[in-house]
N, C-alpha and C positions, 0 to 999 in steps of 0.2 A: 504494500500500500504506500504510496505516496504521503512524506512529512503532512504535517496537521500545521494548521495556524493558531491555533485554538488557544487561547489569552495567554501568549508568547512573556507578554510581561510580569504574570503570575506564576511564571515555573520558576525560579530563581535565577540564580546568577555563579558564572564562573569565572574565577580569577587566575592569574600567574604570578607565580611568586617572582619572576622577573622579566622585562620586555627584552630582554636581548640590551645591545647583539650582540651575539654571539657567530664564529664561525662557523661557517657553513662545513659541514661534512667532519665536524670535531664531535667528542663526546661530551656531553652537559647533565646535570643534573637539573631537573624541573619538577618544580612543583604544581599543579594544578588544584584547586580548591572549589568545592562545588557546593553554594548553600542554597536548601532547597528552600522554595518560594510556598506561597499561599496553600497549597495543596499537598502538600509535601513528597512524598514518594509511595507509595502503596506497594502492601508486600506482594512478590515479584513483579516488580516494577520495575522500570531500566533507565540506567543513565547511559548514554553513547558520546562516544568522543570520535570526530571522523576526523580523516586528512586524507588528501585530494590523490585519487586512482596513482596516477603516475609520480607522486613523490616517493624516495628511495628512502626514505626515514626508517633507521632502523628497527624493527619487527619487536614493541615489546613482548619478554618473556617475564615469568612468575616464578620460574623452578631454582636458575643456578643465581645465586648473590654475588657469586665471581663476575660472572659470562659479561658481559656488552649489554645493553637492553633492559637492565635487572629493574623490574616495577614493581612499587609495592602500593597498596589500594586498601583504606581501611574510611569506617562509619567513624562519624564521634559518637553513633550513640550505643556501641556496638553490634549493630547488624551484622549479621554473616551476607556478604559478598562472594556472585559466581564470577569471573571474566573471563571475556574472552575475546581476542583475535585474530579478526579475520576482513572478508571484502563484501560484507553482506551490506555498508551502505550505499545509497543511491548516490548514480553518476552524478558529479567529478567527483564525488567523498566518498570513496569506494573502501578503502581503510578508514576499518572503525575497532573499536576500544568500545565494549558495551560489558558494561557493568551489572547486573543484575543484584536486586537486594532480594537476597535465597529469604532470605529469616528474617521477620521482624518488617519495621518500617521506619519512613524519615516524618519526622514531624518539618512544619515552618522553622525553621534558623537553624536546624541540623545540616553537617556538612559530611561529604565524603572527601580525601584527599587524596590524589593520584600523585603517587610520587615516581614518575617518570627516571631512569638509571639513577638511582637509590643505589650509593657507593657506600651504604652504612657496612654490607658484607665483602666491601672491594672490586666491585663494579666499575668499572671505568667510564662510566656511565652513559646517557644516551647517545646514539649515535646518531646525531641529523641528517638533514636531509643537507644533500651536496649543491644544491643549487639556492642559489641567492633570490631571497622573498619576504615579504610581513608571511611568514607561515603560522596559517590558521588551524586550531582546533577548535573545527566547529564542534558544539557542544548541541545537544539535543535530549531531551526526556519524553518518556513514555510516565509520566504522574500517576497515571490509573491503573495498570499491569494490561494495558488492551492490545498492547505492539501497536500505538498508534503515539510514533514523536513529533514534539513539537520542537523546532528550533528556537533557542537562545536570541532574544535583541541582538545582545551580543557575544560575540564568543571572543577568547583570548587571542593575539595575536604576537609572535615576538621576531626579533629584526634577525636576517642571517644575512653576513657581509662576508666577502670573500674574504680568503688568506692571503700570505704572501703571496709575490710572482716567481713562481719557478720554470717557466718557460714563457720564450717571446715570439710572437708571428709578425713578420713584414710580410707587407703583399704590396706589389707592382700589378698593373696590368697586363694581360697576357702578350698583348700586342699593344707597338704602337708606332703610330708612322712619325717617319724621323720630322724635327721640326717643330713638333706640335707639342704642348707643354702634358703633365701629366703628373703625377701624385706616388708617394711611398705612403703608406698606411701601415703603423705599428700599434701592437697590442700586448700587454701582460698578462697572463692570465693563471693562477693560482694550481693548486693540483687537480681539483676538480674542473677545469677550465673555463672557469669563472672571469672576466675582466676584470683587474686589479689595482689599484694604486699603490697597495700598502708594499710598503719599502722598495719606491719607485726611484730609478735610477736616472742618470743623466749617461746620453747614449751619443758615440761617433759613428758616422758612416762613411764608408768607402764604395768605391761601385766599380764592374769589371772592364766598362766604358765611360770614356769622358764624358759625365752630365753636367750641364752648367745649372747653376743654381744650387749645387750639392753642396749643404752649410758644412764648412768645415770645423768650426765651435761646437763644442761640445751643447747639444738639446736636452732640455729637461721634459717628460714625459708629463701629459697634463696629470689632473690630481685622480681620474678614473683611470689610469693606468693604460693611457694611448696619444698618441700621436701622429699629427699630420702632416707631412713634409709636402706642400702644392708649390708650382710652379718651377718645376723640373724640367729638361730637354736634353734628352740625348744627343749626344753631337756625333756619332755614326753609327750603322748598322752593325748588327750582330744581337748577340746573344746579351741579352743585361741581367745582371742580379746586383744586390745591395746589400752589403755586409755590415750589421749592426752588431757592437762592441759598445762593452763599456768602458769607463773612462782607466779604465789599471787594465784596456787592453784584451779582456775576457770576453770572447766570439758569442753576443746572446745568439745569433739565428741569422741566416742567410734568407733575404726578400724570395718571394718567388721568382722564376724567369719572364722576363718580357724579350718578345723577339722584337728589334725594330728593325724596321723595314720601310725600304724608300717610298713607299704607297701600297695601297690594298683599297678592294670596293669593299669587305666585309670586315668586320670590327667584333672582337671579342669581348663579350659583357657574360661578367660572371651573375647567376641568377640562384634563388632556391623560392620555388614558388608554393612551398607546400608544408605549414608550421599551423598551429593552433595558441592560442593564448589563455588568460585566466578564464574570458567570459566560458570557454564551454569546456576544454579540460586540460588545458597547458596551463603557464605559468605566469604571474604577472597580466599585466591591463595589453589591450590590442593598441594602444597608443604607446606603450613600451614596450610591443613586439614591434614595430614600424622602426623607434626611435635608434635601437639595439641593432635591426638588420642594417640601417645607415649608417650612425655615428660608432658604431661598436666589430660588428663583421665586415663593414665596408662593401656590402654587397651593391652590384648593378642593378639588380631587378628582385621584386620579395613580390609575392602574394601571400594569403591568408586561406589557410580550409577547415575552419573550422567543422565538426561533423555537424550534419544540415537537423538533425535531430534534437539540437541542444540551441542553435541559433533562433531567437525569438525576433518578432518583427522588428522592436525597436533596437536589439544588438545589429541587425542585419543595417539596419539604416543607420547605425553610429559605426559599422563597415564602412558603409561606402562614402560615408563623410571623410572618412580616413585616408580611404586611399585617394580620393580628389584630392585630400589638402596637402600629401607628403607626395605624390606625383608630381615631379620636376622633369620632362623632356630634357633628356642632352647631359642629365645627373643622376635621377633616382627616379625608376619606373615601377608604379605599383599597379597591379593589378584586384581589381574587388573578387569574391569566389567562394565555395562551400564545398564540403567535400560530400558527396552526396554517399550516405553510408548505411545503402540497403542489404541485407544477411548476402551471405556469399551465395544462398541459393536459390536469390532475385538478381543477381550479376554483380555483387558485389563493390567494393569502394570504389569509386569515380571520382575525381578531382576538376571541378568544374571552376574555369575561367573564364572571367567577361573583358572584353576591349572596353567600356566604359559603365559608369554608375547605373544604376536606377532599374536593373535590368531583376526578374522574377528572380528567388530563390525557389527551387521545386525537390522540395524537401522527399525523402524516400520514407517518413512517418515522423508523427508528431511526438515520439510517447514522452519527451520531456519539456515539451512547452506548451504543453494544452489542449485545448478544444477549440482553437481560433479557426477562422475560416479556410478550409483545406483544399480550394477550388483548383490550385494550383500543384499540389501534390502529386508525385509518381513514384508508383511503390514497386517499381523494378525498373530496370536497367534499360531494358527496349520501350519500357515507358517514358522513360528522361527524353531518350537517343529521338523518339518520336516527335514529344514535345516542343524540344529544341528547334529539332527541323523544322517542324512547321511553322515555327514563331519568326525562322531568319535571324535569329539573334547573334551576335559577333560572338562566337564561342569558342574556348579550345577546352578539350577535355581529354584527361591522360588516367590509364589504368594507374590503381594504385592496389600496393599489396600491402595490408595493418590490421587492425582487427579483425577485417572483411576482406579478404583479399579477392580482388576481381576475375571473375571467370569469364573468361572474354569469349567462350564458346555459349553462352546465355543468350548474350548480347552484344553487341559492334556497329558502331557507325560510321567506317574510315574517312567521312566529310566532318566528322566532328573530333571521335578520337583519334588522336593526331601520334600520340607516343605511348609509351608503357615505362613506369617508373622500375627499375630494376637496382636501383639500390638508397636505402635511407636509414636512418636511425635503429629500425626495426632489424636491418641486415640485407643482403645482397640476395637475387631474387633473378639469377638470368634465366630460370624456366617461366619466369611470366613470358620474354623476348620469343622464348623457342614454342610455346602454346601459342603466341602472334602468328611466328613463323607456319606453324603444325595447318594453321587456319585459315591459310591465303593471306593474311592481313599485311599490311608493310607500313610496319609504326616507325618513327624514331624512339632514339633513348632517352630518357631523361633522370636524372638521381635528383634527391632530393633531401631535405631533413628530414619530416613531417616531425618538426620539433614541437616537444612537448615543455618544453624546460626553458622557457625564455629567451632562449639564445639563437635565434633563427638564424641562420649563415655560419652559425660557428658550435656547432651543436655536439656536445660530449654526451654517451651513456650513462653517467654516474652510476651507480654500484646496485641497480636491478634496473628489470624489468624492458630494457633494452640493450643492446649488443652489439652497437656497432657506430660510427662518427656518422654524422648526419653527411649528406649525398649535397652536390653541387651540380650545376650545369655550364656549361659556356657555350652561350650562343651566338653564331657568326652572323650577324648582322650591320647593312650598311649606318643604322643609324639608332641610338638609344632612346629609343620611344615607346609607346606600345603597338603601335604598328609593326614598327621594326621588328620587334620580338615575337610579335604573336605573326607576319610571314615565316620567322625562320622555324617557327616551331610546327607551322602546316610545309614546310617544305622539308621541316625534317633536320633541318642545318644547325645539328648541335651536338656536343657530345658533353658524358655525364662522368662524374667520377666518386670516390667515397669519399671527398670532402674536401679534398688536397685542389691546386689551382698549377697545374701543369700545361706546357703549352702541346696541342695537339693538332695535327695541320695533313687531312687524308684528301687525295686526290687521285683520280683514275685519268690513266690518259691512255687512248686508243690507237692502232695502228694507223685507223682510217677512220673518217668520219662516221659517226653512227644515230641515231634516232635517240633525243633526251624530248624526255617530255616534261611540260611546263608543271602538269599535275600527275597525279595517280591516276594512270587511264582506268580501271576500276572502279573509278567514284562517279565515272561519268565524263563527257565529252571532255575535251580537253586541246590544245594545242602541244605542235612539238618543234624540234628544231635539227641540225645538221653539228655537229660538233665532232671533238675529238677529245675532251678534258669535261670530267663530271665530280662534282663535290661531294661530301659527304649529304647522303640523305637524298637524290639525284633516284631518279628510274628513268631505266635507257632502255634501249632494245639493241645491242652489237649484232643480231644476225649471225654469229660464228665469227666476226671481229676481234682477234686477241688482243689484248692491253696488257698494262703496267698499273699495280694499284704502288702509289707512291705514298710515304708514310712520314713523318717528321713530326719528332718528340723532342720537349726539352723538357725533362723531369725536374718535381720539385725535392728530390733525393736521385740518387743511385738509379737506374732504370734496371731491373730485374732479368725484363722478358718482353716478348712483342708479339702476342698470338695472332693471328689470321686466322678468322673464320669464314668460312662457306658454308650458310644457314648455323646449324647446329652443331657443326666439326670443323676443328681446328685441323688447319690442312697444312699448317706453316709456321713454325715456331723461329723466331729470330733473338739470340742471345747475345750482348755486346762482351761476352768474352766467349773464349776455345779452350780443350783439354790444357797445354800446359801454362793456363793463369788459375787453374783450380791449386789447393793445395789443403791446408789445414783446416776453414771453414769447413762447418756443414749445416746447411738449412732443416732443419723438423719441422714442419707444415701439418697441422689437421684443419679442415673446415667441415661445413655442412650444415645442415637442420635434420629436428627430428620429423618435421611435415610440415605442408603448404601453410598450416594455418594457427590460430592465437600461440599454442604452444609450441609455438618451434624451435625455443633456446633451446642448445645440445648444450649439455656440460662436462666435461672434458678431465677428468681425473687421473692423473698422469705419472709417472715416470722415466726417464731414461737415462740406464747405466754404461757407464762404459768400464772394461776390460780390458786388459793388453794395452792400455795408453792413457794420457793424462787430460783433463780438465781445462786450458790454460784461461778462458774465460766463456761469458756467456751475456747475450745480447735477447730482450724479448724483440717480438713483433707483434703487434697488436695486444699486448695486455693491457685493457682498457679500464680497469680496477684497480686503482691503487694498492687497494685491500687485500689484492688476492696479485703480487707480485710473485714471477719466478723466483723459485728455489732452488742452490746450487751450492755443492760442496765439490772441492777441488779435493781432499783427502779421500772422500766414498767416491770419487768419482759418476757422482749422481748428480742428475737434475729433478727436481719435483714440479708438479704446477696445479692448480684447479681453474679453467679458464672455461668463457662460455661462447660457442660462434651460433650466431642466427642465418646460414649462409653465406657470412661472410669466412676469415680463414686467423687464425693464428697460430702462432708456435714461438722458434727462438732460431739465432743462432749458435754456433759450438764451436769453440778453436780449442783444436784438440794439442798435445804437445808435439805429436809428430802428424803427419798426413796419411800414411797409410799400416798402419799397426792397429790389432786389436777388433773387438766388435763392440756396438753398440743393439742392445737390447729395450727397445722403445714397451712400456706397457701403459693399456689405458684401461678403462670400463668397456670401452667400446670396440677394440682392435689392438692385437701386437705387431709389432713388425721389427724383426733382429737381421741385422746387416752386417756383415762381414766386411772391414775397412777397405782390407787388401783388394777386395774385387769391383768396391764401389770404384767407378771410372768417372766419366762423364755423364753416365744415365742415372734414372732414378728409381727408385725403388718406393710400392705403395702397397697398400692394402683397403680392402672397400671394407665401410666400417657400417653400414645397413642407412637405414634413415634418409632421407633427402638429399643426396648425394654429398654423404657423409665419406671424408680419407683421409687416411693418416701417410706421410709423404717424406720421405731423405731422398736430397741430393747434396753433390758439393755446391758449393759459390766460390767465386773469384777472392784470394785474401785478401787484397790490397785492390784490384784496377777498381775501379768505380766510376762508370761513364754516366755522365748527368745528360747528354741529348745522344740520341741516335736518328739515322735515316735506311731506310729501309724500301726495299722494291720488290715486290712480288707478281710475279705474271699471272696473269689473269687468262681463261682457260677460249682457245678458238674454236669451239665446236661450238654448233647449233645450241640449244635450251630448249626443252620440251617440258621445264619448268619453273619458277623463281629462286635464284640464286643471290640471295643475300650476304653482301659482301661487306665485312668489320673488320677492328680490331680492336683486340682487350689489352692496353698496357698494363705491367705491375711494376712498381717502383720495389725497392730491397725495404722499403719502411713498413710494407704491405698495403698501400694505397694503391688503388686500382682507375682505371680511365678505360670506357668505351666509345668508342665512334658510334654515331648512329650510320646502320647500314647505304649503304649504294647498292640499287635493288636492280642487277639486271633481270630482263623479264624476256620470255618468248615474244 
C-alpha cells in the first residue's frame, strides 16, 4: 500500500544527534532519536527508517559489536523491539530500517533511539554512503499496527562532503583545429570520486606541443577542487597532451589526447545523455545534475532520463525549464527526455530524447505518481514506437539495458531508435549490439552513465549495487548544437566508450567508387551517392568492391589491443607489441555476468598462486572498491581478491621474478585455470566460467613498451554480400577502458 498522509504532524518527530559533515564513504557513529507524537505507537506497530534504493550506505547489522555497521535500537520505556533490514520501502527509499515494537507500546513523549555503528563493543562504526548529499532518513510510522505509514514533516538530514584529492583528471578536447582557441579542464577528486577541494594544491603545466597561452606560474585550483585553463592555441599539428605537476615536481595526471589538425568538417563533443537525479531516484536536485555535468565533468552535451514512472507533470515541466535555460549553442547542449521504463516483457527501457521543450512525456505507467490524466500513456514499447511516429515529433530514442533491459525483438522503430547503449554504470552489454545485429537492425553505439549518484559525466560505482565507471560518447559533429548532435546520432556518427575520452578516428576507403546512402534504405526511401571513403556509422553497398577499413587511436593510457569485428566475430586482432617485447608481465582477466537482467553482478572470489618463481609486484585493473583492494604476498607467492564485473572485465597485472619459470594456478568460485610459465608464449590461455559470457583469461603483456596511439588497416572483404556485414572496432587500453566504433554497415 502506498504511504498515508494521515495527520503527519501528530506522529512525532525524529532527531540527529548530529548534522554532519561528515565524510563521505568514512565510518561514523549516529544517533537517531525518535519521540512519539499524539498517538503514540501501538503494540506491533512500526517505526521505519528509509534511504534512497541506490545509496551504498552500509547495511546495518545487530549481531557482531566488532563488525562495520554495528546498531543498536532500544525503547525508553522498555519495549521489546523486532528489526529488520531490508528493501521493502517504496521507490526511491527502497532501504529501510523498520522497527517493530514486538511487546508493549509507546505512549506520547516516549522515545526509541537508533544508535547507528554503536562502537561501544568496537565497531568502527557506520559506514556511509560514498557519494556526497544532505543524506536523508526519511523516517515514517505505522501509529496503529495496520502497515499503513505515515511520513514524518520532517525527517533528519546530515551533510556528506568529500575527502581529500587523491587522484587528478585533465581533459582536453578530443580534436581541435589548429588556430582556434580551446580549454584544459582539471578536477580533484577524493577516493570515492567525488570533486574535491580539500587539501587543494597549486598545479604546473607543461604540454607535448607548443601552446600559446600555456601559464607558466604556478595555478591554484579553485576552492571545489577544479580548474579552468580557457584560451589556449596550439601552435602545430600532432598529437597534444598536458602534463599537470605539482609545484615539488610530482606528475598529478596526464590531460587526455587532443589531435590537432589543420581543418576537419566534423568536431568531437564528448556527451553522456543518460543520468537521473534526486527528483525520481539518483542523487541531489536536477538543477545540480545540469550544474555538475558542466562546471564539474566538463561535458559537451548531458541529457536527463529520469524513469517516466516516477516523473510527475510538474517535475516534467521544471525538466524542461532546465534544459532551455542551461542550453548554450556552441558550449553546452542539453537535451529534455524520460527514460521510458516498461517491464522487459513490454520491450523494455527506452531512453527517449526530444530536439526541443514542451514536447509529451508518454509515460509506460503511472504506479508512482497517481491517477492524473493518462491520455497520453503507452504501456509497451510498439506503443511508444507508434505514438511517436504519428505525432512527427523531433525524437531520438536508444535501447537501454538497467533494471529493464530492452528487448528489441518486442519492438523497433529504426526511424526512431537510432543506437543501442552497450555500456554504463550498470556494466558492459555488447549482446544488446549482437541481438540488433541477430535482427536486421543497424543501430549505432552509444555508452553512457545512467548515473545514479550525482555525478553525471564522471560517474564512479561506489561500493554496491553497480559495477562499472559510467559510459561516455563522442560524437563527430560539424557543429555543437542540438541539431548537430541529434544528425550525428541518426546517422550513426559516434562512438562510445566506459568513460575514458580517447581519441578514435575509423574510416573505410574503397578500391572504386561504391553506392553510400544518405539514410538506412530500410527505413524507407532515401537518397544515395558515388564515393570511395565512408565514416563510421555510413551504409554503403560495395557490390564485391574490396577496401581498407582505416583505424586511428590515441589512447588515454597504454593501448592494449585493436579488435575488428564483422557482425559478431572478431576476425582481426591488432596488438602494438610482438613475441620478443613480452617478458615478465602477465595479465589475469575474468569478466562476464551472471544474466541479461537486474541481477547480473558476478562476484569473483579468487586466488592465484604461483610456484617455481617469484612475486616481484602486482598492479589491479578495474578494482572499482576501495574496500575490496587486491591482495598480494611476495613470501606465499599468492595473490587474493573478491571483485565484482557486470559484463564489464577485471583482474590485475603480475611481474613475476623471472619470465618463464614455474606455474601459476588461478582458482575462483566460478572456474580454475593453471598454466605452465615455460609454454605460455605469445597466446593465451582461458577457460568459460558459465553465466553470461563469463572467463577467466592469462596472457603475457609487453614489460616496459607502452604505445599510447596506434594506426591500423584492415582489408575489407571483395566478394559479393548476400547479407549485412557490420563493420567495428573495440579498443582496450592496459587500464581496462574500452572504446567502440559504431558500425559501417555494408549491405547487399
Amino acid at each position: 500500500m502506498p504511504n498515508r498522509n494521515y495527520l503527519p504532524e501528530q506522529m512525532g518527530t525524529m532527531t540527529a544527534s548530529s548534522p554532519g559533515p561528515f565524510l563521505a564513504g568514512s565510518h561514523q557513529s549516529i544517533v537517531l532519536t525518535y519521540t512519539a507524537g499524539d498517538f503514540g505507537i501501538d503494540d506491533t506497530g512500526s517505526l521505519r527508517i528509509c534511504w534512497r534504493t541506490t545509496s551504498d550506505m552500509g547495511k546495518p547489522q545487530f549481531k557482531d559489536p566488532t563488525a562495520a555497521n554495528y546498531t543498536t535500537i532500544t525503547a525508553s520505556n522498555g519495549a521489546t523491539l523486532d528489526c529488520a533490514v531490508d528493501r521493502s520501502g517504496i521507490r526511491p527509499w527502497g532501504h529501510s530500517l523498520t522497527i517493530r515494537v514486538a511487546r508493549g507500546f509507546l505512549r506520547k513523549g516516549e522515545t526509541i533511539t537508533v544508535h547507528f555503528g554503536d562502537r561501544s563493543g568496537g565497531s568502527p562504526g557506520l559506514r556511509l554512503q560514498t557519494t556526497i548529499e544532505y543524506f536523508e532518513f526519511k523516517t515514517l510510522v505505522d501509529a496503529f499496527a495496520t502497515n499503513e505509514y505515515t511520513e514524518l514533516p520532517v525527517s533528519p538530514r546530515v551533510a556528506l562532503v568529500p575527502g581529500g584529492a587523491v587522484r587528478w583528471r585533465a581533459l582536453l578536447p578530443s580534436q581541435n583545429i589548429l588556430g582556434e582557441t580551446f580549454r584544459l579542464c582539471i578536477a580533484a577528486e577524493d577516493l570515492w570520486g567525488n570533486p574535491t577541494g580539500e587539501g587543494r594544491l597549486s598545479v604546473l603545466l607543461s604540454s607535448s606541443l607548443p601552446v600559446a597561452g600555456l601559464p607558466e606560474a604556478p595555478l591554484s585550483l579553485l576552492a571545489d577542487g577544479t580548474l579552468v585553463v580557457d584560451g589556449l592555441t596550439a601552435l602545430d599539428t600532432g598529437d597534444l597532451r598536458i602534463e599537470v605537476r605539482a609545484t615539488d615536481g610530482v606528475t598529478l595526471c596526464t590531460s587526455t589526447p587532443a589531435r590537432v589538425v589543420a581543418n576537419a568538417m566534423l568536431r568531437h563533443y564528448w556527451g553522456d545523455l543518460h543520468g537521473q537525479s534526486g527528483e525520481t531516484i539518483g542523487t541531489n536536485s536536477a538543477r545540480d545534475y545540469f550544474l555538475f555535468a558542466r562546471d564539474k565533468a566538463f561535458l559537451d552535451v548531458v541529457g536527463h532520463q529520469g524513469n517516466d514512472f516516477q516523473i510527475t507533470d510538474a517535475f516534467w515541466a521544471d525538466l524542461n525549464r532546465l534544459t532551455s535555460t542551461f542550453y548554450e549553442p556552441g558550449r553546452f547542449v542539453t537535451f529534455p527526455g524520460y527514460e521510458w521504463s516498461g517491464n522487459t516483457g513490454l520491450g523494455g527501457d527506452r531512453n527517449v530524447f526530444y530536439g526541443r521543450e514542451g514536447q509529451p512525456i508518454r509515460r509506460s505507467s503511472r504506479i508512482l505518481v497517481g491517477d492524473d490524466v493518462a491520455d497520453e500513456d503507452c504501456h509497451t514499447a510498439g506503443a511508444l514506437f507508434e505514438a511517436i511516429g504519428k505525432a512527427g515529433e523531433d525524437v531520438v530514442i536508444t535501447a537501454h539495458v538497467g533494471g529493464r533491459y530492452a528487448d528489441l525483438s518486442v519492438a523497433h522503430d529504426g526511424r526512431l531508435e537510432r543506437a543501442v547503449e552497450i555500456h554504463s554504470t550498470w556494466g558492459t552489454f555488447e549482446w544488446l549490439l549482437h541481438d540488433a545485429f541477430d535482427l536486421g537492425h543497424r543501430p549505432g553505439i552509444v555508452c553512457h552513465s545512467d548515473d545514479h549518484k550525482g555525478r553525471q559525466g564522471a560517474t564512479m560505482p561506489g561500493a554496491s549495487t553497480f559495477g562499472a565507471i559510467g559510459g561516455l560518447t563522442c560524437y563527430l559533429a560539424p557543429e555543437l548544437t542540438r541539431e548537430g548532435i541529434f544528425a550525428a546520432l541518426r546517422a550513426r556518427r559516434q562512438y562510445g566508450t566506459t568513460g575514458t575520452r580517447l581519441y578514435l578516428n575509423v574510416v573505410g576507403t574503397f578500391d572504386q567508387p561504391i553506392e553510400i546512402f544518405a539514410d538506412d534504405p530500410l527505413l524507407g526511401p532515401t537518397s544515395s551517392s558515388r564515393g570511395q571513403t565512408v565514416t563510421m556509422g555510413a551504409v554503403a553497398t560495395p557490390r564485391g568492391i574490396g577496401g581498407t577499413l582505416d583505424v586511428d587511436v590515441i589512447g588515454s593510457a597504454p593501448i592494449e589491443r585493436i579488435d575488428v569485428f564483422h557482425g559478431k566475430e572478431i576476425v582481426e586482432t591488432f596488438r602494438p607489441y610482438a613475441a620478443p617485447d613480452l617478458g615478465r608481465r602477465l595479465r589475469v582477466l575474468w569478466s562476464g555476468a551472471e544474466y541479461r537482467g537486474r541481477g547480473r553482478e558476478t562476484v569473483w572470489n579468487g586466488k592465484a598462486r604461483v610456484t617455481g618463481n617469484g612475486i616481484d609486484r602486482v598492479e589491479p585493473i578495474n578494482f572499482l572498491n576501495p574496500e575490496r583492494p587486491v591482495g598480494w604476498s611476495r613470501d606465499e607467492g599468492l595473490v587474493t581478491w573478491t571483485s565484482v564485473t557486470t559484463g564489464n572485465m577485471a583482474g590485475f597485472d603480475l611481474w613475476l621474478d623471472a619470465p618463464k619459470h614455474g606455474r601459476l594456478a588461478i582458482e575462483t568460485n566460478l572456474a580454475n585455470l593453471e598454466v605452465d610459465l615455460a609454454e605460455l608464449a605469445d597466446d593465451e590461455r582461458s577457460v568459460d566460467a558459465g553465466g553470461l559470457a563469463r572467463r577467466l583469461r592469462v596472457w603475457r603483456m609487453p614489460e616496459t613498451k607502452r604505445t599510447m596511439a596506434m594506426r591500423i588497416a584492415h582489408r575489407l572483404p571483395a566478394t559479393p554480400l548476400t547479407h549485412d556485414l557490420p563493420v567495428y572496432v573495440r579498443v582496450t587500453q592496459e587500464d581496462g577502458h574500452q572504446a567502440w566504433s559504431s558500425p559501417i554497415y555494408l549491405v547487399p
